[in-house]
Each structure stands twice: as C-alpha cells, then as structure tokens.
N, C-alpha and C positions, 0 to 999 in steps of 0.2 A: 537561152539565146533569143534575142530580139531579132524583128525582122522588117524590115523597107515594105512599103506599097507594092514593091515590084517581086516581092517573096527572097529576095537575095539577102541570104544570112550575115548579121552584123554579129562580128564579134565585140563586147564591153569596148575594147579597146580604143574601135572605131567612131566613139559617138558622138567626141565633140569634132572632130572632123566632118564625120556627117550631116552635122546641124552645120559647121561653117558653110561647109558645098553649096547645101542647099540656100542661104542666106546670100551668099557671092552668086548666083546664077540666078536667082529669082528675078521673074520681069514685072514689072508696073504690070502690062498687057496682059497677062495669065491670072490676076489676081482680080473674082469672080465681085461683080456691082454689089451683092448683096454683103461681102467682105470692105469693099469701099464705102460702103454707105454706112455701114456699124463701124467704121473708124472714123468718117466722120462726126457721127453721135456721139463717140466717144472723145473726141476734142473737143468738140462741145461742152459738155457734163463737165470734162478737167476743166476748161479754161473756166466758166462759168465759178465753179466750186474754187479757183485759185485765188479769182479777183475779189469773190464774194469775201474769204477771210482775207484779206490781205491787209486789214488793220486790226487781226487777231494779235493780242499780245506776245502769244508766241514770234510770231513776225516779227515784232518791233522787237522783239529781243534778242533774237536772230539775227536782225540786219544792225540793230545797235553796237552790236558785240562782235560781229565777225566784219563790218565794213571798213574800219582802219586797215582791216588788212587784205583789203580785197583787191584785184587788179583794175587792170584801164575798163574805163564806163562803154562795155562790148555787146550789152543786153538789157532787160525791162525786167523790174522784179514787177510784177503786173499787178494791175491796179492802186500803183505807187508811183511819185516819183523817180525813184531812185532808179538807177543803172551803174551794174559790176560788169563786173569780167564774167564769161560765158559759165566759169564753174561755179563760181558764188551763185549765179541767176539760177543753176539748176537747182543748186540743194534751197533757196529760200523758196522760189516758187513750187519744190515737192513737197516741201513745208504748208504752204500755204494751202497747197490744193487738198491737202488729207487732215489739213485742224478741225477741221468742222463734221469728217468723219462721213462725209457728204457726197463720197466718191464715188466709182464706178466698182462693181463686183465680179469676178469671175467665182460663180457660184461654186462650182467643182472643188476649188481650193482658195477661197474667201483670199485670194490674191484682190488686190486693187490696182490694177493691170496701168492705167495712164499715168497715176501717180511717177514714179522715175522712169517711163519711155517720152512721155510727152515734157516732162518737163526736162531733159537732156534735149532731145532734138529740137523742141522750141527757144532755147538758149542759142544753142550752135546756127540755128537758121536768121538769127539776128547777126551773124558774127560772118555768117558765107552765105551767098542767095542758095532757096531752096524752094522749088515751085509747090503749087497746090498738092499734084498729082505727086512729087518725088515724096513730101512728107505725110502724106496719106498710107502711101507703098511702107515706109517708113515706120513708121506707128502699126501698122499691119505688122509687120515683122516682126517689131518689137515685141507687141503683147499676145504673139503666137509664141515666142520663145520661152517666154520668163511661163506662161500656163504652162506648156507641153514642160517643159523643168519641173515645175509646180507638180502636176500631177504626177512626176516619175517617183516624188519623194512623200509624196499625200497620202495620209494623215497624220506619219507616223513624225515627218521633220516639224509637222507643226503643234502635236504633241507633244514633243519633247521639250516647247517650248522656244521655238525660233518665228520670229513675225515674219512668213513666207512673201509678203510683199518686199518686205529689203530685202530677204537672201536669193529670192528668184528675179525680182525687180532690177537687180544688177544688171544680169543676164540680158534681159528687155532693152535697160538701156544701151550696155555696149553694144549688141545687134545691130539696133536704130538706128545708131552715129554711125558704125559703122559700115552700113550701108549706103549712109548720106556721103560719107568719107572718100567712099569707091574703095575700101579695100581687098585684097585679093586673097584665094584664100589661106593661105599661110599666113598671113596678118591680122583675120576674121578668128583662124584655131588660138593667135595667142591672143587676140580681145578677151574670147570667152575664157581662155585661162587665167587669163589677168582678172576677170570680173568672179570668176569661181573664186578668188585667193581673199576676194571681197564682203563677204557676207556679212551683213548688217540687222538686227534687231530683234529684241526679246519681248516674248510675250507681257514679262514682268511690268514693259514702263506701261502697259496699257491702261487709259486713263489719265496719263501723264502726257505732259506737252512730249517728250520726245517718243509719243509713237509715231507722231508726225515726222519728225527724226527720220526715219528709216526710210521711206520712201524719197525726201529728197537727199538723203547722203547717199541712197541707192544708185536716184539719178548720176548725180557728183561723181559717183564711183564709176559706173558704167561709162560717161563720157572720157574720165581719165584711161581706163582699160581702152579705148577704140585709137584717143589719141595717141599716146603709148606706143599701141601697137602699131599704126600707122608711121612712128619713127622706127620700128622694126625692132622692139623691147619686146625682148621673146620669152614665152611660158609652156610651161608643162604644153605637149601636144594631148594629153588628157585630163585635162583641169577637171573634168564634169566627174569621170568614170573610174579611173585609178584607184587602185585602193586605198591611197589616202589621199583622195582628190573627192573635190565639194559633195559629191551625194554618198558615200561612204564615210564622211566625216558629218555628216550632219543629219543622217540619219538611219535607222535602223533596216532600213526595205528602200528598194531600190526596185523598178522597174523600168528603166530603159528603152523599150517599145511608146513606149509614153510621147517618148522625143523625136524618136525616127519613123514611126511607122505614119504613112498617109502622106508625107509633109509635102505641101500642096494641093492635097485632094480634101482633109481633111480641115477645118480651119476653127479652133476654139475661141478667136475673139467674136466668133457669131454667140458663144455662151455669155460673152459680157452680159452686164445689167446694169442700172441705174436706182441711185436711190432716190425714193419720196420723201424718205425721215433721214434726219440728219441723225444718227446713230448707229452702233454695230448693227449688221443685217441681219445678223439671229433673234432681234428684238420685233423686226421688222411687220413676223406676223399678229402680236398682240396689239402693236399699237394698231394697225390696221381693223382688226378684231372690235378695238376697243373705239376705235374712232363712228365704224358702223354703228354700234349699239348706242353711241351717244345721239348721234345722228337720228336715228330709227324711233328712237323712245325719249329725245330731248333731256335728257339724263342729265347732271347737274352731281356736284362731287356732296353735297350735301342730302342728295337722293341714294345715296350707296352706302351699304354697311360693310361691304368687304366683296372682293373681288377674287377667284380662284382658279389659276390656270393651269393649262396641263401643255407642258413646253416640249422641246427635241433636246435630248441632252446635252448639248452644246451649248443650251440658252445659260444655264442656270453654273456651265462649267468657263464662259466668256463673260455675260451679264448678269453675276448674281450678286451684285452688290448692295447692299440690304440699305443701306444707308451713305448715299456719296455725300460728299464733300465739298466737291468743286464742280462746274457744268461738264469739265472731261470725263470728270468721275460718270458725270450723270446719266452719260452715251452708253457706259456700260452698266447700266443698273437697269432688269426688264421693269420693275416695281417703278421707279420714277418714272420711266418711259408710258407705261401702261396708263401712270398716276395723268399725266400732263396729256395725254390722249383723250382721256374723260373730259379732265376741267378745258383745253382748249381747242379740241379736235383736231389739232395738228401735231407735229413734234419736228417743227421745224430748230434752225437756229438760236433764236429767241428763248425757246424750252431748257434747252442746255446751256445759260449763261448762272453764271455762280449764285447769282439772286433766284433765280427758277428751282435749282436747287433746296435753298432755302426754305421756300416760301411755304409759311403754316399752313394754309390750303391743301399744297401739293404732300406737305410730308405727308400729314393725317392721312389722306385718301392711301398715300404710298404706303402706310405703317398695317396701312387693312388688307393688304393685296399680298396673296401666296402664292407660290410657284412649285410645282408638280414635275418631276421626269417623268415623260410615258416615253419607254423606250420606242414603241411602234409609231408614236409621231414621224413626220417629214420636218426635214428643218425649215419649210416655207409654210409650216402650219400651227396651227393653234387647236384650241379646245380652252372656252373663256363661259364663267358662271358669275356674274351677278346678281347680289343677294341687294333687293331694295329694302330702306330701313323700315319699310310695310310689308315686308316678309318675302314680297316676292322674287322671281327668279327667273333671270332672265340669260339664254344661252347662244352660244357664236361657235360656231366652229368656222375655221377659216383654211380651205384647203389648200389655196396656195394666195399668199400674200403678195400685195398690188406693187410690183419692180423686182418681180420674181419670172423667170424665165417664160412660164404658163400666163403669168396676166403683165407683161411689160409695160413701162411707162412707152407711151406714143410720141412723136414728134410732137405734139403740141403739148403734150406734159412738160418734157423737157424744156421748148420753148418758155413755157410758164416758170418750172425752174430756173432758168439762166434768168430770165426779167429778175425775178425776187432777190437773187443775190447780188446780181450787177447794177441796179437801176440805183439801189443807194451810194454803191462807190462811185459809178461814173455819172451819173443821172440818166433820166428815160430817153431821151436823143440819140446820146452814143451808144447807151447801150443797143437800142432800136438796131441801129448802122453796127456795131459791132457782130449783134445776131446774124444777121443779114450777110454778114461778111463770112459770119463760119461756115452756114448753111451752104453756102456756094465757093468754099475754100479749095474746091477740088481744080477752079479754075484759075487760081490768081496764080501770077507770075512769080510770086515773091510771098512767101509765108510773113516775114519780118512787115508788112504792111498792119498784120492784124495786129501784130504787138506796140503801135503805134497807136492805132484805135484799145488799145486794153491797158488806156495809159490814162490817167487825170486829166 
C-alpha cells in the first residue's frame, strides 16, 4: 500500500486519479524559485540542443516525408523555416532536440525529461497565447510526472527493454498541455489514460535515427491524449495502475508511492542534468576522465599504447560498441567516445558525425581501449589507466563526472552550450537576443515570441 505526504492510505486503484488531482489544483504560486529556475535551465538546454540539430539529417527526413501530410502552418519547427500544424511541430522538433543525444538527464532513470514535455507545450503556445510564468508552471509539471512514473517502473521497465523517455515521456506531455488546456479533473484522469495506452520506444533502435523517434512521437502522443480528452474522449480511470494498465503491462515491479507520495513537497525535476558531451550519459565519466588526463600531460593519440577502464555496468551493457558505424552509432560506443576525448578534448557534435567515426586516428586509438565492469563503481564514475608507448602509466579516477548532479554544468556553462549549437544555425546576434530571451522567459507575455526569434 502506497501512501500521500499526508499518511492517507492509497489504494493501487487510486493513482492516476491522484496524480490528475494533484495536476488540476497545482498553483504557479506554490511552486518553490529554486523549482522555477531548473525549468527554466531546462528550456534552455531543450531549445538550444533542438535548433542546434535542426539541419540533422534525421530532420530533413522527417519533415521531407511527413510535411505533405501535415496540417495549417500553426508552429516553428525551430531553427527552420518551415511551419506545420501544432502536432507535426511536436514530434519534429522532439526529434530534433534528442538527435544529437545532447539533452537534458534525469539521472534516477536516464529519462530525458524536456525532450516530449517542452516540445508538446512549445507547439501548442504557438497555436493559443501562453505567458512565461504559465509555461514554466507547465514544464514543471510535466517533467515531475513523466520522473515520478519513471521511477515507479525503474529499473526493471527499462530493462526489459522499453526507452523510458517515450513510454514515460507521454505522460510529461499530456500533464503539460493539459494543464495549459485548463482541464478539470475528470479530463486530466482520461489525458493520462489516453497517454498510458501510448507507449512508445525500444531500447533496440538505439544508435539509430529513430531513438530520436520516441521522445518526439512521445511529445505528438501526449498532446493528442490532452486534446482528446479535453473533447471528453474518455479512458480507463486507471490507465497507470490496473492490472493491465501501463505499469503492469510494461513491467515487472511496480511501485507506486513513487507517484503519489510528497507531490508538491517533493520535486524530481530539481535532479534534472545537462550534458557537456553530446553522447549517452553513462560514457560521460571517461570521456571526462579522458579529457583531464589529456589536458594535464598534453597527451596526443600517438603518445598512447592502450587505454584501460574500469566502468559501472551500464556502460559497457548501453555503450559497448566495439566498433560503430555511423556517428549515432558512435554516441553509444564508450571506446570511440574515450578515443575522440584524447585526440580532441572534447566530444562535442562534430566528434559524432559519420567521418569522425571513421577516421584512421580515431579507430587506432579506439581499437587500444578496453572496457572493465567493476560492479562497486558509481555510474557517474570512472577508474581510467594509460599506458604511454615509453612505458609509463598514467591514472584518473573520476568520482563524479562534470553534468553529474555532484559537479553540475553552471549557468555560464550552459550559456556557452546554447552559443555553440545556436550561433551556426541562427548566427551570433540572434542567437545573442535569443539567450537573453530565455534567461528572462519567466516574464514575457507570450511564450510564441521566442519561437519567432528561434527562427532563420
């Protein structure tokens, strides 16, 4: 038996009731500066990471292929020309913001939280006004629902093989919209059933254009479940909990206190994170590791006989790809990541494109580097040994890696981030004015103002 803040026993029965309740009666006002200010950073990081890939191939193939059939021009696929209908704009720009693998973390359950809340509700605020403050509240919502889901079904739904950003991501988004919507709650209970019936994505494409897939068909879904339900298309009043409703059909353990207990005293988008590498985030402490030691000892890939790390079992069971293929491939391989951390001390975008991949330098160095499970590892840590081709030996331990809850990227990190991706699509002016605009989004009038400035 699961139980509320307030010690009042929930029966299973009750809990997506209990999550709509508390979604429909939430005030802007109640929701604590230091909760506002990590949803702004975290629109930030999305929008930045959406516009930066927004001439990723993926995109173009997406919008090439699905725009014949897309509705009146009602939104900005960002840092495009082009403008669809509010549902197309979600799923291309949830597309966008996760191609480059560049997104925001909820560490607990490697959910990528903005991904389908921010990009549903930045659609729909193009399409009906929605101030700073409402879609702030908004995105707060969202990415407290789709975690608290997240961890009710963690580790086991993600285990089995379900990409916990689309199947909890749903969830995020119908909240979002439907909050922005005004729905009541009997329309809030069949959003979320409607986005339960929804689950979207397998661990299998990962590395493939459509992991990006999931987060914005998640969005796509989520919006559809709010509006739906807001024409009073009605679902199971226990989508989440039932026995064969979304967390008993998708995975093996279920805990339910997960969802109800604290809600609004408690708030998991303060565990959000950001990343420095554009890559899976279990790679995140070697390349880090590997970036130091280059730095420290001006290291050079022809100074290195072989490299030998000692990972968290996650690494080597998400990025053990000995040898990728393509640059998506390359985001999940710790060996390439590690490789291109040496020769260019970074593992930005540029690192993962199909030639980076390739390239004789990078393999070699890659073909030397070994990869260890210590089970006693942290997944934000490392243990890295460098063998110089003069014999010596050189070592890192990394105990928590830099966009890791313990050492977070800072507001001027991030600022530096968003320049980098943004300044080549839109140039340094508007991106300048763009920044500038999010940093201070909490006061505009009208959300849809940015998506004009996040436009060519």
């Amino acid at each position: 038996m699961s139980q509320t803040s307030s010690a009042t026993p929930v029966v299973p029965e009750a809990i997506t009731r209990t999550l709509a309740k508390y979604l429909v009666n939430a005030r802007a006002a109640d929701l604590p500066q230091a909760v506002r200010d990590h949803a702004v950073r975290t629109f930030l990081n999305w929008l930045g990471c959406a516009v930066g890939a927004s001439r990723h191939e993926a995109v173009d193939i997406a919008i090439a292929t699905l725009s014949p059939f897309a509705g009146p021009a009602q939104a900005s696929v960002l840092g495009r020309k082009e403008r669809v209908d509010v549902i197309s704009a979600a799923l291309f720009n949830g597309i966008s913001s996760h191609v480059f693998d560049f997104d925001d973390t909820h560490l607990k359950t490697v959910i990528h939280p903005a991904g389908p809340v921010a990009s549903a509700i930045f659609a729909l605020a193009e399409y009906r006004p929605v101030s700073g403050a409402e879609f702030i509240h908004a995105l707060a919502l969202g990415v407290e629902t789709e975690c608290r889901i997240g961890n009710s079904v963690y580790p086991n739904h993600y285990d089995i093989g379900w990409h916990i950003t689309g199947t909890a991501g749903v969830f995020g988004a119908a909240a979002a919209v439907g909050k922005l919507l005004g729905l009541n709650e009997q329309q809030m209970v069949w959003a979320l059933g409607l986005a339960a019936t929804q689950p979207v994505g397998l661990r299998e494409m990962f590395g493939t254009m459509t992991k990006s897939f999931h987060p914005g068909r998640a969005a796509q879904n989520g919006l559809t479940a709010a509006f739906l339900a807001a024409g009073g298309y009605t679902s199971s009043e226990q989508g989440i909990e039932a026995k064969r409703g979304w967390a008993n059909v998708t995975s093996t353990h279920r805990d339910y206190s997960e969802i109800t207990e604290g809600l609004g005293e408690r708030h998991e988008s303060l565990l959000n994170s950001y990343k420095p590498f554009a890559c899976g985030i279990v790679i995140h402490p070697a390349i880090d590791g590997c970036v130091q030691l280059r730095n420290e000892h001006n290291l050079t890939a022809e100074m290195v006989a072989s490299i030998a790390l000692k990972v968290h079992p996650l690494v080597l069971e998400l990025t053990g790809k000995r040898t990728p293929k393509t640059g998506l491939d390359g985001k999940f391989s710790v060996y390439h990541s590690a490789a291109v951390a040496i020769i260019d001390g970074r593992a930005g975008e540029h690192q993962y494109s199909d030639a980076a991949v390739h390239d004789p330098k990078t393999v070699r160095l890659r073909d030397s580097i070994t990869a260890e499970i210590d089970p006693k590892m942290d997944s934000d840590a490392v243990h890295i040994t460098v063998t110089l081709t003069d014999g010596r030996k050189l070592e890192k331990f990394v105990e928590h890696a830099i966009g890791s809850i313990k050492r977070p990227m800072n507001n001027d990190d991030l600022a530096v981030k968003f320049t980098d991706l943004v300044d080549p699509i839109l140039g340094a002016a508007r991106s300048a004015t763009l920044l500038k605009a999010c940093w201070d989004m909490e006061g505009l009038a009208n959300v849809a103002d940015l998506a004009a400035l996040a436009r060519p």
